[in-house]
C-alpha positions in Angstrom: -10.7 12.9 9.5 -11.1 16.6 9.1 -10.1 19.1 7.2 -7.2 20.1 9.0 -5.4 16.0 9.4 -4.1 16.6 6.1 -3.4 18.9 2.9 -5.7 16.8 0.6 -7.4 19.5 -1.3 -11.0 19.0 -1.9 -13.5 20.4 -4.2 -12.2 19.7 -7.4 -12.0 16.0 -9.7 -8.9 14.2 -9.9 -7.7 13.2 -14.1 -5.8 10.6 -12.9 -3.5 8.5 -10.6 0.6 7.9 -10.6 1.3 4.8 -8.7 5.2 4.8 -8.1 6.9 1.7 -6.3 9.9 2.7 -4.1 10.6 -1.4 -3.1 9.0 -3.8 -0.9 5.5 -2.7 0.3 6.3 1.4 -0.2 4.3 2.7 -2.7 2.9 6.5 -3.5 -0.3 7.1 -5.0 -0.3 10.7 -6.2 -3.6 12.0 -7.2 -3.4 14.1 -9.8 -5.9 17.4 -10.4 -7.5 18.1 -14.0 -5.2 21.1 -14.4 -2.1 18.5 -14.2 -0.9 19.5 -10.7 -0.6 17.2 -7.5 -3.8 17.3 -5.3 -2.5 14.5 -2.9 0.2 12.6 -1.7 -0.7 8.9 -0.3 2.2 7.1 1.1 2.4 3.0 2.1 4.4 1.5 4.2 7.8 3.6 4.7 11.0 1.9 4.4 12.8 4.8 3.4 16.0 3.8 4.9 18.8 1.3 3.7 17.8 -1.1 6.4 14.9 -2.7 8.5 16.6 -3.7 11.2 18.8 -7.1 10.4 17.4 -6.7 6.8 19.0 -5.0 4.0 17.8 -3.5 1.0 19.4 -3.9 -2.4 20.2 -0.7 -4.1 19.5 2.9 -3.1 17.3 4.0 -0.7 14.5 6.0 -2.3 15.3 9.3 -3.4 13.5 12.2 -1.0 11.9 13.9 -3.8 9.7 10.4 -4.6 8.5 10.8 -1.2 8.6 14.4 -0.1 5.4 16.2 0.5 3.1 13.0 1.6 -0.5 14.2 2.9 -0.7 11.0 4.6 0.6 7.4 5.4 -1.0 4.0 5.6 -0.3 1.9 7.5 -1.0 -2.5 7.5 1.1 -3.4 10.6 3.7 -3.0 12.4 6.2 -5.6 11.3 9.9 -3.7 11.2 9.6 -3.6 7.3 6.5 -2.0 7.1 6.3 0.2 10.4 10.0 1.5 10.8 10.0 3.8 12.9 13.0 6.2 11.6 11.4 6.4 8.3 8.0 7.6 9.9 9.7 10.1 11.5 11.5 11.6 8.3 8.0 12.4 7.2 7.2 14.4 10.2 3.8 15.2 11.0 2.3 13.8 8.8 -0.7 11.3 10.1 -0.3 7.5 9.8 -3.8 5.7 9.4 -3.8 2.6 10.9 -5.8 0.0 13.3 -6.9 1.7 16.5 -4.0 -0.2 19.1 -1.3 0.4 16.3 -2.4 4.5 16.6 -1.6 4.4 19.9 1.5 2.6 19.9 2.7 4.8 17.5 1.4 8.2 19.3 3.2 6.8 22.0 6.6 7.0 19.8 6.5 10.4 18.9 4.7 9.6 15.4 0.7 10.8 14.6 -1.0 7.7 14.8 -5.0 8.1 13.4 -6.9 5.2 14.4 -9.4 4.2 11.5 -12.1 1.4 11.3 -14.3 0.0 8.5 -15.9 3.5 8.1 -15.1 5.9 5.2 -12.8 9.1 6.3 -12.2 12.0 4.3 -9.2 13.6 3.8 -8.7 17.2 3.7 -13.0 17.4 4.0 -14.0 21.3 4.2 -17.6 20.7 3.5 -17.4 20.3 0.0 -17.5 16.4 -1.2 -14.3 15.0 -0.2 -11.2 14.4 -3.5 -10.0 11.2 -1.6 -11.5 8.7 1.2 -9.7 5.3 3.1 -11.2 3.1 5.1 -9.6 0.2 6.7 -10.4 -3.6 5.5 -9.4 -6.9 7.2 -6.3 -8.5 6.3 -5.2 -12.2 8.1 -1.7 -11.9 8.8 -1.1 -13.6 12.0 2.3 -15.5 11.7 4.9 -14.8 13.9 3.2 -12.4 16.4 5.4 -10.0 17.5 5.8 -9.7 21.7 6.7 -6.0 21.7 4.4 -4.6 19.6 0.7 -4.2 19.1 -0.2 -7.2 16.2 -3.3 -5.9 14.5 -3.3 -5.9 10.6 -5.0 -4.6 7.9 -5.2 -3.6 4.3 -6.7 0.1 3.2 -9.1 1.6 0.6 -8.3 4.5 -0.9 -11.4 6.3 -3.4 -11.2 9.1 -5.6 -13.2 11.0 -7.1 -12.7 11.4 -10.5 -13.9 12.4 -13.8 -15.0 15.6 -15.0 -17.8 16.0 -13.1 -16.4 14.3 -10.2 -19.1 11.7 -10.0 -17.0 8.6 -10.8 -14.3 6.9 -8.5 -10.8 5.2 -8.4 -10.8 2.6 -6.5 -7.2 1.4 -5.1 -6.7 -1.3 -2.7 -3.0 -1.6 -0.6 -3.8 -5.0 0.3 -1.1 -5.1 3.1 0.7 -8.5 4.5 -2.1 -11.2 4.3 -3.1 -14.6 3.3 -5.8 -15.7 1.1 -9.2 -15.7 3.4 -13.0 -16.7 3.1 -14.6 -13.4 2.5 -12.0 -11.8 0.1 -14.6 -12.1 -2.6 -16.6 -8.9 -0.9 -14.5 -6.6 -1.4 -15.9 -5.0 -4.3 -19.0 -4.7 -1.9 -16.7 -3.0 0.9 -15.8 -0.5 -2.4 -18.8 0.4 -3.4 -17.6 -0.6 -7.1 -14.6 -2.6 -8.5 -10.9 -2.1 -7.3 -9.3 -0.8 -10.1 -5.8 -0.9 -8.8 -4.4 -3.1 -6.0 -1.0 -3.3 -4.1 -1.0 -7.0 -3.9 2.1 -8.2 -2.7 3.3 -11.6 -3.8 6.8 -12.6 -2.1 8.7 -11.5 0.8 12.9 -10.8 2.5 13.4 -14.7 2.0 13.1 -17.5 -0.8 10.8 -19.2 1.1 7.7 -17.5 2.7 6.3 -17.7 6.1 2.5 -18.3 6.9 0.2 -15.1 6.2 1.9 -14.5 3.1 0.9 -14.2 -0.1 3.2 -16.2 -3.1 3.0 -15.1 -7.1 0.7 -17.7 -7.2 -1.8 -17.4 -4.5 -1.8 -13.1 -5.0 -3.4 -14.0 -8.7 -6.1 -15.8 -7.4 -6.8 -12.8 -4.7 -7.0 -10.8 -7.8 -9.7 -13.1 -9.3 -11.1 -13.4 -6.2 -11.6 -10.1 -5.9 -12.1 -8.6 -9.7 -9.2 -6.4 -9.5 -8.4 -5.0 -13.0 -4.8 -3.7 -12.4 -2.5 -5.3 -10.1 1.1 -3.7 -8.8 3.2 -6.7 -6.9 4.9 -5.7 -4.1 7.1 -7.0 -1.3 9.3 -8.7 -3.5 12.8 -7.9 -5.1 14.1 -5.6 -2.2 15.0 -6.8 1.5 17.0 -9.9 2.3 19.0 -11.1 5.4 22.6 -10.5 5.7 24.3 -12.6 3.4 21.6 -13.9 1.6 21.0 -11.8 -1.3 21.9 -14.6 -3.7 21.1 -17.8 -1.4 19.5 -19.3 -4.2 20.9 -17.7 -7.0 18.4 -15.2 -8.3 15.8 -15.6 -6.1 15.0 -12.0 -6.0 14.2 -11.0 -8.8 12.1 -13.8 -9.7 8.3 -12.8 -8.1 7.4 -10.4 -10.4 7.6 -12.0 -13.5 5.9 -15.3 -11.8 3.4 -13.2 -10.4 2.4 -11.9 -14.3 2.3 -15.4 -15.6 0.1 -16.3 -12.6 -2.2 -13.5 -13.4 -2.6 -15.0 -16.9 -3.5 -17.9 -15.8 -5.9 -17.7 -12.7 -6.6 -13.9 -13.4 -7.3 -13.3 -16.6 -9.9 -10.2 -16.2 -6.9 -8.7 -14.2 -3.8 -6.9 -16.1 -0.5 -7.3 -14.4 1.8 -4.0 -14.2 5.3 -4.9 -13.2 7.5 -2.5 -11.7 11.4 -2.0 -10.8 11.8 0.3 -7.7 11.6 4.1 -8.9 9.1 3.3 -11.9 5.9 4.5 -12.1 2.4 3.3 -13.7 -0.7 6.0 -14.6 -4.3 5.5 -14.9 -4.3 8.3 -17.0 
């Protein structure tokens, strides 16, 4: 990407991170600058909407403010609960990084699709060495292909360079709609260093999960797998099917916590961070 796909800024070290969960697979990553202000605005998987088509979310939609100002969206798939299209275009024209054939789909909609492969892209790059770069990485999520829509998947990269000097690096991993694959373990290779956050997600709109989906269970070993040293579930706790909110009785809100258990048990290098839609976590 060049300088002008987004307003990252560049130049300077970022002090820290602000991961804020807005439900389901929407999360924003604000990077924040050593002097305390926002130097970017990374955005996952709108829903920022009450609905995704026959689903329904529980509580509010997300407040504008949590997501106002985004520099730039990524994208895993096009699934209606991660690529809904009325909540892409609330964020205007902004650009969506995604899989090549979901770009186009998307430019074809009125929406800035950026194709991205397994290469690093800088954001907001004016020569200087770049605050924040994504890259894509593969994600298996092949259940329940879609006939109208493009069906390529992926999870993202995001570093950033921190530290004083700016020679360290945050590593965050939005691990998008998968399951557990051969190969996960290389990640950290992919990085160039450990993931220090991921946006694992761990349940789905339904007590019972379909095929290229990860459970509580199953997302803590991808953690292990992997290294990660702070996970965030997602896709849990927020969209159900009409009338099935409490079909079993507390179903939703029952990931997270089993998520944290599992992490303790089959993760134990990994520290579990919980959140309620609205709340936010800080590496700082």
């Amino acid at each position: 990407m060049t300088a002008g796909a987004s307003g990252v800024s560049s130049g300077a070290a970022a002090a820290g991170l602000r991961v804020t969960w807005l439900g389901h697979s929407t999360v924003v990553v604000d990077v924040v600058s050593v002097g305390g202000g926002r130097a970017a605005r990374v955005l996952t998987d709108p829903l920022l909407h009450r609905h995704a088509g026959l689903l329904r979310r529980r509580g509010a939609r997300p407040p504008e403010e949590a997501w106002r100002g985004s520099d730039v969206v990524l994208l895993s798939h096009l699934h209606h609960d991660h690529a809904e299209l009325g909540s892409l275009r609330l964020l205007g024209d902004v650009p969506v990084l995604t899989a090549p054939a979901n770009a186009r789909w998307l430019r074809g909609r009125g929406v800035r699709g950026v194709a991205l492969d397994d290469a690093w892209h800088a954001l907001g790059a004016d020569g200087r060495r770049p605050l924040v770069e994504v890259r894509l990485v593969p994600a298996v999520h092949g259940h329940r292909p879609m006939p109208h829509r493009p069906n390529a998947t992926n999870g993202h990269l995001v570093r950033v360079r921190a530290g004083a000097g700016g020679t360290d690096r945050t590593t965050v991993w939005a691990v998008g709609d998968t399951e557990r694959f051969a190969g996960m373990g290389g990640l950290a290779e992919l990085a160039g260093g450990p993931v220090d956050v991921a946006l694992v997600p761990v349940s789905g709109w339904g007590p019972r999960l379909s095929g290229g989906h990860l459970g509580p269970v199953e997302a803590a070993r991808v953690c292990a797998d992997v290294g990660v040293r702070v996970a965030i579930p997602v896709h849990w706790g927020t969209l159900h099917a009409p009338g099935g909110r409490h079909v079993p009785r507390g179903w939703m809100d029952r990931a997270g916590a089993a998520f944290a258990a599992a992490v303790r048990r089959e993760a134990p290098g990994t520290r579990a961070v919980v959140l309620r839609p609205g709340e936010s976590w800080t590496t700082s």
